[in-house]
C-alpha positions as CSV (number, residue, x, y, z in Angstrom):
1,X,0.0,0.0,0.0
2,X,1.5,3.2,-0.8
3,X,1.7,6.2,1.8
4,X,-1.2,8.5,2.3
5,X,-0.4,12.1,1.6
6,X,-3.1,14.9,3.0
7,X,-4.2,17.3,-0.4
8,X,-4.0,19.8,1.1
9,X,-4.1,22.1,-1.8
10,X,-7.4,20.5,-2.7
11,X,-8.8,20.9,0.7
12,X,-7.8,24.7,1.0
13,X,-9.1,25.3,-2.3
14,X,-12.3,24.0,-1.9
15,X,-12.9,25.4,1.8
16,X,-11.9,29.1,0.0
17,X,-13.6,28.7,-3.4
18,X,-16.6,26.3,-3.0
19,X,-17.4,26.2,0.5
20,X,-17.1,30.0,0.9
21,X,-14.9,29.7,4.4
22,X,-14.2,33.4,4.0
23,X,-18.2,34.3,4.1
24,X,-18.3,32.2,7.8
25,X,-15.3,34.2,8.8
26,X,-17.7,37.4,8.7
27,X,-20.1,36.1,10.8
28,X,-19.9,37.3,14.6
29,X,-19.8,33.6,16.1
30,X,-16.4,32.7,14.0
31,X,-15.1,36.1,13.6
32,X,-12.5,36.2,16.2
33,X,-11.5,32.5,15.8
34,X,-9.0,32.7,13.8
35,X,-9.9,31.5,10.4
36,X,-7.4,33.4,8.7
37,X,-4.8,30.5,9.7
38,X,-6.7,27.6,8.9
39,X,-4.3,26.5,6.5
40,X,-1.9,26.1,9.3
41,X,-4.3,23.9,11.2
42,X,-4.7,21.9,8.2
43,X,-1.2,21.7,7.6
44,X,-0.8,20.1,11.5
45,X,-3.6,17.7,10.8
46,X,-2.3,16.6,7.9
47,X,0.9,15.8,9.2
48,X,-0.9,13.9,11.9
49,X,-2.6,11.9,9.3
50,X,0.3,11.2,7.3
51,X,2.7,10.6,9.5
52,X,1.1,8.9,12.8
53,X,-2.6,7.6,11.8
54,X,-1.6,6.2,7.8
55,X,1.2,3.9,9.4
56,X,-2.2,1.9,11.5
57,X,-4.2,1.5,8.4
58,X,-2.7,-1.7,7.0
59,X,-1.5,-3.3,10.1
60,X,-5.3,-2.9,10.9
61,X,-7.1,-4.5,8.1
62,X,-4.9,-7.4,8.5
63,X,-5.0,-8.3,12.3
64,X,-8.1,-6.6,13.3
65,X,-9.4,-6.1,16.5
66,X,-9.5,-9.3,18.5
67,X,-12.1,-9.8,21.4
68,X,-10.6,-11.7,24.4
69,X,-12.1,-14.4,26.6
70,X,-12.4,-11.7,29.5
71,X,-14.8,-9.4,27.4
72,X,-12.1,-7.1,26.4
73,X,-11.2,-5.5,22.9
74,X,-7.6,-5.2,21.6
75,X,-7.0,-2.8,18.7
76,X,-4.3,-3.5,16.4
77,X,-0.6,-2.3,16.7
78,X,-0.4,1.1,16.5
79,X,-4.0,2.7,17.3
80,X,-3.8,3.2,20.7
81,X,-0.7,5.1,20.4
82,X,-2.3,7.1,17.2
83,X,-5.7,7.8,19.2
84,X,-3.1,9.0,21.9
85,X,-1.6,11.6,20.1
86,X,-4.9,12.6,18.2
87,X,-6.7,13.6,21.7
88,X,-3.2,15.0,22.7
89,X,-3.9,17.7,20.0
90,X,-6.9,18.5,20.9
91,X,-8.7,16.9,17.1
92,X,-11.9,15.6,19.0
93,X,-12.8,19.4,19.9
94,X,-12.4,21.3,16.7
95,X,-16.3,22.2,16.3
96,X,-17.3,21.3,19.7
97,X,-18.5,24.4,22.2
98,X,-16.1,26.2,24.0
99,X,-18.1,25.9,27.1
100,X,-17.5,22.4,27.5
101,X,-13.8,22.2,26.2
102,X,-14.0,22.7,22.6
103,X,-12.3,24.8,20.3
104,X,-15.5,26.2,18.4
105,X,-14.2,26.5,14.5
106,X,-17.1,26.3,12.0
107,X,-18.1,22.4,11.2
108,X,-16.4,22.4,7.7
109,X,-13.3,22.7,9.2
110,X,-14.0,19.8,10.9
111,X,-15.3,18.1,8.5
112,X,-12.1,19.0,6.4
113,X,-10.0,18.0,8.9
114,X,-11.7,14.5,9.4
115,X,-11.7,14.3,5.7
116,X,-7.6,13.7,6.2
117,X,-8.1,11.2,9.0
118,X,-10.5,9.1,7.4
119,X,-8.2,8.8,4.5
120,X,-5.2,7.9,6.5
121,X,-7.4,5.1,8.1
122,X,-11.0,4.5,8.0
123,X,-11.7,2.2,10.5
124,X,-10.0,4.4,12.8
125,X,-11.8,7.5,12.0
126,X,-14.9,5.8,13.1
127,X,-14.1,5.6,17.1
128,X,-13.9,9.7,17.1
129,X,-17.0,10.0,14.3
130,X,-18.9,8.0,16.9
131,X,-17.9,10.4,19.4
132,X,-19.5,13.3,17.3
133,X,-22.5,12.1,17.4
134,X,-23.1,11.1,20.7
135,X,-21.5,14.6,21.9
136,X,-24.0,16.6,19.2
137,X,-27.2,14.6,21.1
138,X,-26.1,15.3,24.8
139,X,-25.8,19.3,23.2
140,X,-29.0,19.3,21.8
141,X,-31.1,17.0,23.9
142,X,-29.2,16.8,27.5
143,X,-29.7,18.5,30.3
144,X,-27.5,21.3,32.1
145,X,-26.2,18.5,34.3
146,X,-25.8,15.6,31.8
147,X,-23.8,18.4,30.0
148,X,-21.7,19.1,32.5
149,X,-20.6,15.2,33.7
150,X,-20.6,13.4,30.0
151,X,-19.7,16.4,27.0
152,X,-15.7,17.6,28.5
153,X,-14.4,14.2,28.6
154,X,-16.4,13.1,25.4
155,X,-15.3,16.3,23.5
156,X,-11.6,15.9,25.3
157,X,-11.5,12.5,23.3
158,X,-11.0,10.7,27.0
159,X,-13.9,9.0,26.8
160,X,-15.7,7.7,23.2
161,X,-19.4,7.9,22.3
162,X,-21.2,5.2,20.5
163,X,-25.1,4.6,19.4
164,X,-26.4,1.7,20.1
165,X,-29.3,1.6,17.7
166,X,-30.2,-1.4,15.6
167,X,-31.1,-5.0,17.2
168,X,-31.5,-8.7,14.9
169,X,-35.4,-8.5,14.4
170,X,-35.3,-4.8,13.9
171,X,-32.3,-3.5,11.3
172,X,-33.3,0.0,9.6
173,X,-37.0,-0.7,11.5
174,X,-36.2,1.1,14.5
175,X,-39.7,1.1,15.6
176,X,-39.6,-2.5,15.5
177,X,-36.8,-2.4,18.8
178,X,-37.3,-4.4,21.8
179,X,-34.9,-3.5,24.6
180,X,-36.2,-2.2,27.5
181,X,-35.8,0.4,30.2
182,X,-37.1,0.4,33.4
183,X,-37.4,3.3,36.0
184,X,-36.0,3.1,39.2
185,X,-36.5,4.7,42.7
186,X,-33.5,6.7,42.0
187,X,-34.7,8.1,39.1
188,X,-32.0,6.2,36.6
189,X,-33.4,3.4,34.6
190,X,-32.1,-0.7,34.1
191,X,-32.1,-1.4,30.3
192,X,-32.1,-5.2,29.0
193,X,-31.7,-6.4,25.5
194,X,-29.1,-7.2,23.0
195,X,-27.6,-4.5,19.8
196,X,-25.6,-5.6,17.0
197,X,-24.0,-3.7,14.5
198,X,-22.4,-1.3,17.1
199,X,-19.4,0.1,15.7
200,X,-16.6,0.8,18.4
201,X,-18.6,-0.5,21.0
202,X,-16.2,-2.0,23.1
203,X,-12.5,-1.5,23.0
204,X,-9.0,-0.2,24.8
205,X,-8.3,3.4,23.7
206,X,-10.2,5.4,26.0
207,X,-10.9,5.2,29.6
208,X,-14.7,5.0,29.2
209,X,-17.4,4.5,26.2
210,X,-20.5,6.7,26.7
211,X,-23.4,4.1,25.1
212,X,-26.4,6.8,23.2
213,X,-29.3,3.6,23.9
214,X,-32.8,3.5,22.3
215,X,-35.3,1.7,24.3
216,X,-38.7,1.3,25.7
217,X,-40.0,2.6,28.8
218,X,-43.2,0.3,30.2
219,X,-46.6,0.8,28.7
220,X,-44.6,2.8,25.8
221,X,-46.5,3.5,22.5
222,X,-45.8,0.9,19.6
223,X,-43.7,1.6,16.8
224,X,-41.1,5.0,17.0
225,X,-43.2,6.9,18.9
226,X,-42.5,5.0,21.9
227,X,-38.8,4.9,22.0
228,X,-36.7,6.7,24.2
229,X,-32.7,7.6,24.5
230,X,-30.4,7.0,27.2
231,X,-27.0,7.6,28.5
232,X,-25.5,3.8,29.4
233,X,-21.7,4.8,30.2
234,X,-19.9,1.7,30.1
235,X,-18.2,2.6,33.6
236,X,-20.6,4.6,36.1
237,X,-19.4,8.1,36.7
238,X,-20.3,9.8,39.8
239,X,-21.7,13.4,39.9
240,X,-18.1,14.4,39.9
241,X,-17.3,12.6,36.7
242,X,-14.7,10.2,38.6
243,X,-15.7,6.6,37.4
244,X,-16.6,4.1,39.6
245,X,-17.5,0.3,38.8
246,X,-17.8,-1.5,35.6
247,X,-21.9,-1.3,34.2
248,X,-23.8,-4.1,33.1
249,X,-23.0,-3.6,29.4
250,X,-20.5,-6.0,27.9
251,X,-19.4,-6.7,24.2
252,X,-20.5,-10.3,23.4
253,X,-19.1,-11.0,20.1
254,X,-17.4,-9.1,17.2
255,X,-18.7,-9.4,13.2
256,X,-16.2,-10.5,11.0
257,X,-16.4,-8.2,8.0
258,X,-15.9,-7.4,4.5
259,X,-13.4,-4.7,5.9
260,X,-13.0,-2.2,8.2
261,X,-11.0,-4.9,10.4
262,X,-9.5,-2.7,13.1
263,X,-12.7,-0.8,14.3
264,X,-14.5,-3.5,16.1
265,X,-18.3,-4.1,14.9
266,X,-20.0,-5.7,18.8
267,X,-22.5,-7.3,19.4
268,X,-23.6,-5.2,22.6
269,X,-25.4,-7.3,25.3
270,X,-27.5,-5.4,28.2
271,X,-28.8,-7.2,31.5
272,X,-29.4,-4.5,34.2
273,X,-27.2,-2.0,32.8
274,X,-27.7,1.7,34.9
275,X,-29.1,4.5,32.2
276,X,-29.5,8.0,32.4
277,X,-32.4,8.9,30.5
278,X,-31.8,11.9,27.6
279,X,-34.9,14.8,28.0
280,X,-38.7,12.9,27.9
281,X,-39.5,9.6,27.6
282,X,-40.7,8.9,24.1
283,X,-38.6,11.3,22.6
284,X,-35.9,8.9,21.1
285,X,-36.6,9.7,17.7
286,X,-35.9,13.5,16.8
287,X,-33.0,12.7,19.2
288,X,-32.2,9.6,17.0
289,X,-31.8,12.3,13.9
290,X,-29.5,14.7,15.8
291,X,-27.1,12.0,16.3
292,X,-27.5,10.4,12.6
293,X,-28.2,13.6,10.4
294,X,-24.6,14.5,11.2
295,X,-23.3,10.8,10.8
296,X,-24.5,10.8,7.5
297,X,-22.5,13.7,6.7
298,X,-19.7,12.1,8.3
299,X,-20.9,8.7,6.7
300,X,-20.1,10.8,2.8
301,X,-17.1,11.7,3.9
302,X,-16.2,8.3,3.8
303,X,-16.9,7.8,0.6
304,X,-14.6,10.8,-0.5
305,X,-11.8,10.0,1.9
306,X,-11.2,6.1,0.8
307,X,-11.7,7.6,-3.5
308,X,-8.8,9.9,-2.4
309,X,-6.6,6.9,-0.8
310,X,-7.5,5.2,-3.8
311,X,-6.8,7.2,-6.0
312,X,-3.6,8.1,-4.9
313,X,-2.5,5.0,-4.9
314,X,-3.8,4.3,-8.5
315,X,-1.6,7.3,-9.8
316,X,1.5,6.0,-7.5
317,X,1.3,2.6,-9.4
318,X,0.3,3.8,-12.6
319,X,3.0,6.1,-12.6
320,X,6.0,3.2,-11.8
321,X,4.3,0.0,-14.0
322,X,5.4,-0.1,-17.1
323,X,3.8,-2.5,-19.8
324,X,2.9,-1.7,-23.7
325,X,4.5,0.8,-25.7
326,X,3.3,4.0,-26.6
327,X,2.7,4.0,-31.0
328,X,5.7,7.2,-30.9
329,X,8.2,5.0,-28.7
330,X,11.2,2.5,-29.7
331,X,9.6,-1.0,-29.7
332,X,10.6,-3.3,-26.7
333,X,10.3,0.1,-24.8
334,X,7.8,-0.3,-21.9
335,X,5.9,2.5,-20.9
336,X,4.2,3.8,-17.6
337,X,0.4,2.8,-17.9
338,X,-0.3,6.4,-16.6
339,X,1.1,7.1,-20.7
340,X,-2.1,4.9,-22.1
341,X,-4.8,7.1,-22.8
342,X,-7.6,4.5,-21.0
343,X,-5.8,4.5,-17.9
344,X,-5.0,8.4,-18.0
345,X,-8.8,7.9,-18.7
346,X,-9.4,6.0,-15.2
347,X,-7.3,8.1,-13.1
348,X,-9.2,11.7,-14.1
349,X,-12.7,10.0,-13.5
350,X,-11.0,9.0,-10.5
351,X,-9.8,12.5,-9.4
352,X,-12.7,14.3,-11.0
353,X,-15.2,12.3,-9.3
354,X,-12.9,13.1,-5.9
355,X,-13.0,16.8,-6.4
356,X,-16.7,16.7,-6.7
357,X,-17.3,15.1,-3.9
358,X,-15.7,16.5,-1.6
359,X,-16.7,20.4,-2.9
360,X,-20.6,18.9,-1.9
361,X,-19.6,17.8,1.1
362,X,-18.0,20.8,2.3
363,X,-20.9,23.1,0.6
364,X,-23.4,20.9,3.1
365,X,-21.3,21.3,5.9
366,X,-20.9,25.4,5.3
367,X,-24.7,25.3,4.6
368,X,-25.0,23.7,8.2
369,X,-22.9,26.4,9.7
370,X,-25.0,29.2,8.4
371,X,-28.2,27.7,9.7
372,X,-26.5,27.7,13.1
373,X,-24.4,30.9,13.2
374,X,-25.6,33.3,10.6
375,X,-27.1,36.2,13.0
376,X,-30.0,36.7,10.3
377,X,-32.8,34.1,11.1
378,X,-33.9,34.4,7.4
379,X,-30.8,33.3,6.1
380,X,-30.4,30.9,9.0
381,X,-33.6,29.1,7.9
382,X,-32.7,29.4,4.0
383,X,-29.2,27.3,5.1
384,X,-31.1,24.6,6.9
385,X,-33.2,23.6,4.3
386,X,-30.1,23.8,1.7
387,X,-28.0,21.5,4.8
388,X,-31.2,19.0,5.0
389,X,-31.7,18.8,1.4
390,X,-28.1,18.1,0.7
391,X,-27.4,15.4,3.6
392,X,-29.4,12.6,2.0
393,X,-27.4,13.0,-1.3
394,X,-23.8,14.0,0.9
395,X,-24.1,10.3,2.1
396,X,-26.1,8.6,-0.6
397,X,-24.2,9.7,-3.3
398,X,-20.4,10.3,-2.0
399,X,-20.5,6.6,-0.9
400,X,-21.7,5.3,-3.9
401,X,-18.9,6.9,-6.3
402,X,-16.8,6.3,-3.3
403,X,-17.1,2.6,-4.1
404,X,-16.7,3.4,-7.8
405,X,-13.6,5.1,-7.1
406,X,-12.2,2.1,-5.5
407,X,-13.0,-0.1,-7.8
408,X,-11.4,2.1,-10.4
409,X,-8.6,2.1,-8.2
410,X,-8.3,-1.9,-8.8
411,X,-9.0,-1.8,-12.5
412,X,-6.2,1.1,-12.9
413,X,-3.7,-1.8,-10.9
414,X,-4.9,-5.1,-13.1
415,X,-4.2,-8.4,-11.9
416,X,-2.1,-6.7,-9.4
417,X,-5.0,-4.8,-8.1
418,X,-6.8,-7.9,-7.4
419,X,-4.3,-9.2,-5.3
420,X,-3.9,-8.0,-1.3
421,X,-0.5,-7.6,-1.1
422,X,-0.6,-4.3,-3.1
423,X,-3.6,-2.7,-0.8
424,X,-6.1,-1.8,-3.4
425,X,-8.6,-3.9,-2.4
426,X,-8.6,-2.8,1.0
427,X,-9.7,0.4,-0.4
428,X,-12.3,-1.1,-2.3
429,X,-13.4,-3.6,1.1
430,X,-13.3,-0.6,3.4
431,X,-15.5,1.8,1.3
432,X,-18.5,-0.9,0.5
433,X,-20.2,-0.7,4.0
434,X,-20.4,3.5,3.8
435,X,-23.6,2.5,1.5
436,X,-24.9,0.8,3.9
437,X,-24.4,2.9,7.6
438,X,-26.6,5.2,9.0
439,X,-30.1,4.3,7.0
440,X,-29.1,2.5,3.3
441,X,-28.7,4.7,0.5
442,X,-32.3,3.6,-0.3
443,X,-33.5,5.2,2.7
444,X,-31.8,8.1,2.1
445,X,-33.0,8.7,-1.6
446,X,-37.1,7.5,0.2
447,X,-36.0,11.0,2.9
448,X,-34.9,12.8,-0.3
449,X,-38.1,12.2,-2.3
450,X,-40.5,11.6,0.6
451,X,-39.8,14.6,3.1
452,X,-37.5,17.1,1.8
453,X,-38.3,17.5,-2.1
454,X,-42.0,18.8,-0.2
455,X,-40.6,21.1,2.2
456,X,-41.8,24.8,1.7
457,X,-43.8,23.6,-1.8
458,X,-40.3,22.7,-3.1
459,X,-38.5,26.0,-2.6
460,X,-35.4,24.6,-1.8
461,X,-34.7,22.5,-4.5
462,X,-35.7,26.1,-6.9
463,X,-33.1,28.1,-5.1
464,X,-30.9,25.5,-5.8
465,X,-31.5,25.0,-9.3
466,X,-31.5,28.5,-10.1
467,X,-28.1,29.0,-8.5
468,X,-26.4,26.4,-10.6
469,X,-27.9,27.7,-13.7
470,X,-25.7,29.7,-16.2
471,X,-22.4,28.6,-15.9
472,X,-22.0,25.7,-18.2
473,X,-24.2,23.9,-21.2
474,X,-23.9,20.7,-20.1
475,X,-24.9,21.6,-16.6
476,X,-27.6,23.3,-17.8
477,X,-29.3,20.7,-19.0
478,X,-29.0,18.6,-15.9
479,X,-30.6,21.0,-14.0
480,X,-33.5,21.0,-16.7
481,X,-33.9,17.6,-16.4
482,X,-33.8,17.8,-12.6
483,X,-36.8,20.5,-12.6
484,X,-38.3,17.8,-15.0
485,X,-37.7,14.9,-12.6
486,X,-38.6,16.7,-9.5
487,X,-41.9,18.1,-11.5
488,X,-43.1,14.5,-12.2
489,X,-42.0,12.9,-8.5
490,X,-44.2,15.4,-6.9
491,X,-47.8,14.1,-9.3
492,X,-47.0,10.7,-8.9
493,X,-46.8,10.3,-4.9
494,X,-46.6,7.2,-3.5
495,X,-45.2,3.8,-4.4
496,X,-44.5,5.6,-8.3
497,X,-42.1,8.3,-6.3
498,X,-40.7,5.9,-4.6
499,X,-39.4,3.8,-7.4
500,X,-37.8,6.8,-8.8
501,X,-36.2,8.0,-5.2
502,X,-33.0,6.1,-6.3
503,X,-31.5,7.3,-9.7
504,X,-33.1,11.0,-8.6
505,X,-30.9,11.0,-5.7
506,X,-28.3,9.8,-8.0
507,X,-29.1,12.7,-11.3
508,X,-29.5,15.6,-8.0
509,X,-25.6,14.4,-6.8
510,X,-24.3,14.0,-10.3
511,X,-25.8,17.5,-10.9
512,X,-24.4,19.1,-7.8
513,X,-21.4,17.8,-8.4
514,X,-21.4,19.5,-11.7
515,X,-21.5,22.4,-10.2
516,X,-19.2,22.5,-7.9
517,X,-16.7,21.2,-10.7
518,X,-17.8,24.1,-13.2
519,X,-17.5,26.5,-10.2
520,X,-13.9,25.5,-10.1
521,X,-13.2,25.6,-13.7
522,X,-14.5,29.4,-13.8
523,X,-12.2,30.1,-10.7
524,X,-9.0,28.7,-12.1
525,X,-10.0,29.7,-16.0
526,X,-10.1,33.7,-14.2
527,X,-6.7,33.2,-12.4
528,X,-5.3,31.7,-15.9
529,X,-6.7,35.1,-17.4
530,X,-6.0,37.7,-15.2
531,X,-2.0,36.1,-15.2
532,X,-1.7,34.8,-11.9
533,X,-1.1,31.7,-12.3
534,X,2.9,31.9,-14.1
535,X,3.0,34.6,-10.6
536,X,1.9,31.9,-8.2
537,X,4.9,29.9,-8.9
538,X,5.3,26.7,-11.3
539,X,3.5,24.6,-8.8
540,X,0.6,26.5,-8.2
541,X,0.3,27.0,-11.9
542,X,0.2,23.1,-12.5
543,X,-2.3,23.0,-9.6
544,X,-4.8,25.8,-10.9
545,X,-4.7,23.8,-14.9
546,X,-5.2,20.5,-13.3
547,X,-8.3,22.1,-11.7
548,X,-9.3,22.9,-15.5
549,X,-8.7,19.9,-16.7
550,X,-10.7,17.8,-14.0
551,X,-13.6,20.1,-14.1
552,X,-14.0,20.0,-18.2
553,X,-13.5,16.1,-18.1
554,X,-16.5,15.9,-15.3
555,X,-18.4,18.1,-17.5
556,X,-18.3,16.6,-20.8
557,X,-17.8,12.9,-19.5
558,X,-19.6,12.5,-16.2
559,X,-22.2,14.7,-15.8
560,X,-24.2,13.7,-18.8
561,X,-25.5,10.9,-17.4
562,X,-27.6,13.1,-14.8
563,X,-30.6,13.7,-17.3
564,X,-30.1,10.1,-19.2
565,X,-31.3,8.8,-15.6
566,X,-34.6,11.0,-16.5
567,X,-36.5,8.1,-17.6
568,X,-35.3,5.3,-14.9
569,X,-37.0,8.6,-12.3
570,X,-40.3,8.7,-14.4
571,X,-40.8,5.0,-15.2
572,X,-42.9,4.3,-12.4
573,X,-43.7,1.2,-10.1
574,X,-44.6,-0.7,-12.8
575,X,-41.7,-0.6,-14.2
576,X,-40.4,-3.0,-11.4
577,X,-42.9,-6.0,-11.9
């Protein structure tokens, strides 16, 4: 496996230019932060990335964590000492509030900077993307005093967060849930049952795991409406966070996986473990979507952070093989492969498809931070429904070309690609269950269609295709066929809509990605023309015309399949038998 190295050029570039970091720097709640050095900060995590976190990633896909006979998880060589140094720096508190320890930059900084650690090692990037989630619940949903004893430690990265969610009869039915929770004279709760599927839910690099628990109360309602959350630490805490004794919650068996080895997937069994519970009971479920809407984010950024790893390592090979002969070289002369036009091919849908990605990643996350800190409440509500329409296609679509990437990454490697010893499978293996976390890309293009194409008769979705409009034919005419798509979705509800959810969610990322890569294309054509770009140094210069080059090859040879998918949107239910 070749070495990881952070893009940071890439990221910088599309924090400035798509993501609009400069606009958040205006606003009152970031403007004495310090966003003017951001690119320092990056710089730091990327070296942290490269240098300390990349090392773990092979070891871990080939020993994997390893549950003991005592109940115990072991992570592979080199994470503990890696998760060390990352809480050491203070990672786990970029976005968090300041009140409770954190440092308080705008999320797509974070986002940005998780983008690097999820590329040196994706199953390692899970423990502290956990940890995001349960910290964003207790800061929405907890009360002063649950605040107080579980966010510092949480957001200091000394104790780890998980959500334990899904059970054997239920998967994505979380209505369907059976584990129990019942009051006692104390006022703390006893929950029972068993979860699977829990991701980091036992395991030795922090000194406690704070466990986010659905469950049902007695005489709760059937379905979601009776569910309720809970804090299950697994070591009690005392109202002076000091732990005390070890809680009824143990890790009963680990899933062996398609990847992903070293972040250990429990099974997660309760009998009589001590829960706090989390506001109301029967309230689990908007509390549910605090945790998740920002996994999902999270979740996408998976899929762009394995397609980089891939793809660097699909130019690294491609650039030292050498088989066939160009038709302008000596014969018996053996070429690089990155000199055949079909894999020179490969490798720009690779990096095109990378770039787009990750500029509609960061646009959701920059969305997110205006609906929280813009001091307009006009604006603020404009930026939620852009964040909540974006979401479901940040995770739907980003792991889906994630996976393509990948893949790519193998074909670009040949034979040698299918074999482990060079690493691109791994890629390929740790990138296929992104698809799957956090509510199936099917459920995410049913939320697309189903509840945020109707929000506020569709505006949204209009703001958003007249924004894109204008900058390039081709993208054009993916918006038109988007208005097209959206227009027909919205007379045939039901079971019709439904069929459709999936290649619309698919045209709406395709398009979106189009315009973030026409976006950049117009930013690096105006640099080209105004004659910065022989000024910026030969570097920069080669930086600013790959830019071109990526964007017109996503334009001319990706996007176009946004409106072909018009008539797999519009065929209806009966198209499916």
């Amino acid at each position: 496996m070749s070495p990881y190295n952070a893009p940071l050029n890439d990221i910088a570039f599309a924090l400035r230019h798509i993501a609009g970091l400069d606009e958040l720097a205006e606003i009152p709640a970031w403007s004495d932060i310090g966003l003017d050095h951001t690119e320092d900060l990056l710089a730091e995590a990327g070296r942290l990335a490269t240098e300390v976190i990349a090392p773990s990633n092979r070891a871990g896909d080939q020993t994997g964590s390893v549950l003991n006979d005592n109940g115990e998880v072991v992570t592979p060589d080199g994470f503990r000492q890696a998760y060390q140094q990352f809480i050491n720096g203070g990672w786990t508190a970029v976005s968090a509030d300041p009140e409770h320890g954190g440092a308080g930059f705008p999320l797509v900084v974070d986002v940005a900077i998780q983008e690097m650690v999820t590329s040196a090692n994706m199953a390692f990037s899970l423990c502290p993307m956990l940890s995001q989630s349960a910290i964003g619940a207790l800061s929405a949903h907890g009360s002063p005093e649950q605040q107080h004893r579980w966010l510092p430690s949480l957001i200091s990265g000394i104790w780890s967060g998980t959500m334990l969610l899904t059970e054997p009869q239920a998967g994505s039915d979380v209505g369907a849930l059976t584990t129990r929770a019942e009051p006692q004279a104390d006022g703390t709760y006893r929950l029972w049952g068993q979860k699977i599927f829990i991701t980091w839910g036992e395991h030795d690099m922090a000194e406690n795991i704070v466990h986010c628990v659905l469950a049902r109360t007695p005489d709760a309602p059937v379905g979601t409406r009776g569910i309720s959350l809970f804090i299950v630490p697994k070591m009690l805490v005392d109202d002076h966070g000091a732990l005390g004794e070890r809680n009824a919650i143990r890790c009963i068996g680990l899933e062996h996986k398609v990847g992903i080895h070293g972040s250990p997937t429990c099974v997660m069994e309760l009998d009589g473990a001590v829960g706090e519970l989390v506001g109301e009971e029967n309230e689990g479920m908007p509390q549910m979507f605090t945790m998740m809407n920002k996994a999902r984010l999270l979740v996408g950024l998976e899929g762009l952070a394995v397609a980089e790893r891939a793809y660097q390592q699909a130019a690294a090979f491609a650039a030292e093989r050498r088989q066939g002969r160009r038709s302008d070289t000596e014969p018996g002369v053996q070429a690089p492969i990155h000199q055949h036009p079909d894999v020179r091919r490969m490798l720009l849908d690779m990096r095109a498809r990378t770039e787009a990605m990750r500029g509609l990643l960061y646009l959701n996350a920059a969305a997110a931070d205006q609906a929280s800190g813009h001091p307009d409440p006009a604006h603020r509500q404009q930026a939620r429904h852009r964040a909540e329409l974006l979401t479901p296609v940040s995770k739907a679509w980003c792991t889906d070309q994630g996976v393509e990437v990948a893949s790519l990454g193998i074909q670009v490697h040949g034979g040698m690609g299918y074999i482990e010893e060079t690493g691109a499978a791994q890629h390929w293996r740790d990138s296929r269950i992104a698809p799957i976390y956090e509510g199936t890309n099917g459920i995410q293009a049913i939320d697309l269609v189903a509840r945020k194409l109707p929000v506020d008769n569709g505006a949204p979705l209009a703001a958003l295709l007249e924004e894109m409009t204008g900058l390039d034919k081709n993208l054009d005419q993916a918006v038109g066929a988007i208005a097209e798509a959206a227009r027909w979705l919205g007379e045939h509800p039901g079971d019709d809509a439904l069929a459709g959810a999936t290649p619309f969610l698919q045209m709406l990322g395709l398009t979106v990605g189009g315009w973030v890569m026409a976006r950049a294309g117009d930013t690096a054509s105006r640099l080209e023309a105004a004659g910065r770009l022989e000024a910026a140094g030969p570097q920069q210069a080669d930086f600013w015309r790959a830019k071109q080059v990526s964007s017109r090859f996503y334009l001319d040879q990706i996007l176009p399949t946004a409106p072909a998918l018009l008539p797999a949107v519009t065929s209806g239910a009966s198209a499916l038998g």
